[in-house]
C-alpha positions in Angstrom: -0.9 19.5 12.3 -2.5 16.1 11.7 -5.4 15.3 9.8 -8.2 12.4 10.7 -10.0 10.9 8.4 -13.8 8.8 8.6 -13.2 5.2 7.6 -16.4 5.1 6.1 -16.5 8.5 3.5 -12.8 9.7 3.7 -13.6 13.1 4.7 -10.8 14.9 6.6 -11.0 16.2 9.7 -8.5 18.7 12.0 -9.3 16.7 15.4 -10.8 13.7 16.2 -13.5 15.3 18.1 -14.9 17.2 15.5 -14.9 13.9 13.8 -16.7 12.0 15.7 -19.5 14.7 16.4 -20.8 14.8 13.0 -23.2 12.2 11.2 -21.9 9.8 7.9 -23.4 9.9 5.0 -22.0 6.6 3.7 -22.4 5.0 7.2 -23.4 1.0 7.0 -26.1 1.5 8.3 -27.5 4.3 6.1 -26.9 7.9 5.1 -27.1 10.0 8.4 -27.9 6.6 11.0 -24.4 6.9 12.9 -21.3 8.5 13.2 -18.1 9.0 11.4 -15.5 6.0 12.2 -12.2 7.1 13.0 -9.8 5.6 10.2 -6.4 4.5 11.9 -4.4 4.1 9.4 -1.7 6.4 8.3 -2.4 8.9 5.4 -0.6 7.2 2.1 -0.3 7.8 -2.0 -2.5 4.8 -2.7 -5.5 3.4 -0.5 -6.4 -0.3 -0.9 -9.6 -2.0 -0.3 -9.6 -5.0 2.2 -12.0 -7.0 0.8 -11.1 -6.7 -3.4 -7.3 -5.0 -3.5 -9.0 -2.4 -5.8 -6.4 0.8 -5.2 -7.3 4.5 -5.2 -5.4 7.9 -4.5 -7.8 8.8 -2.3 -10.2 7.5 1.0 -13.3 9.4 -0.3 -12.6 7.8 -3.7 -12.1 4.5 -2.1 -15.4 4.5 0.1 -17.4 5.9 -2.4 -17.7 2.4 -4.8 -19.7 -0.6 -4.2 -17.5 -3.5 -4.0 -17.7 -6.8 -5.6 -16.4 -8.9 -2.9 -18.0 -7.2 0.1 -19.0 -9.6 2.6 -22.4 -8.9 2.6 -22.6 -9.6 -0.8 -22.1 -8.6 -4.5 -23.2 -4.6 -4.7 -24.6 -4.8 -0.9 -21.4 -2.7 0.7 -18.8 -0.3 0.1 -15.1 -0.7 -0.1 -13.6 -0.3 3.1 -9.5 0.7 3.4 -6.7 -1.6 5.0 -4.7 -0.4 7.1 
């Protein structure tokens, strides 16, 4: 069975519906203010972040930290995974 994951909080999902029905916390445009993101990249050992390279074992860990080099500025955006 696959899993899905939200591109914006990493939390795993059974089915892309049940996904995409739910709210994000860690949504850009604030906690609860849209819906998960489907991430469509494959699941992997290490997760990088686009904008910084910063590597983590996992997507919740990954889109948890503020990054540096966000384009929105310095501490005004989370990482966000590469696919």
């Amino acid at each position: 069975m696959a899993n899905y994951y939200c591109e914006y909080c990493g939390t795993k999902y059974s089915s892309v519906s049940s996904l995409t029905s739910g709210t994000c916390n860690r949504h850009p445009n604030g906690a609860g203010k849209g819906k998960h993101k489907l991430y469509e990249g494959s699941e992997k050992s290490q997760y990088v972040c686009k904008y910084c390279g910063t590597k983590y074992s996992s997507l919740s860990s990954l889109t948890s930290g503020t990054c540096n080099r966000h384009p929105n500025g310095v501490g005004k955006g989370k990482h966000a995974p590469a696919l």
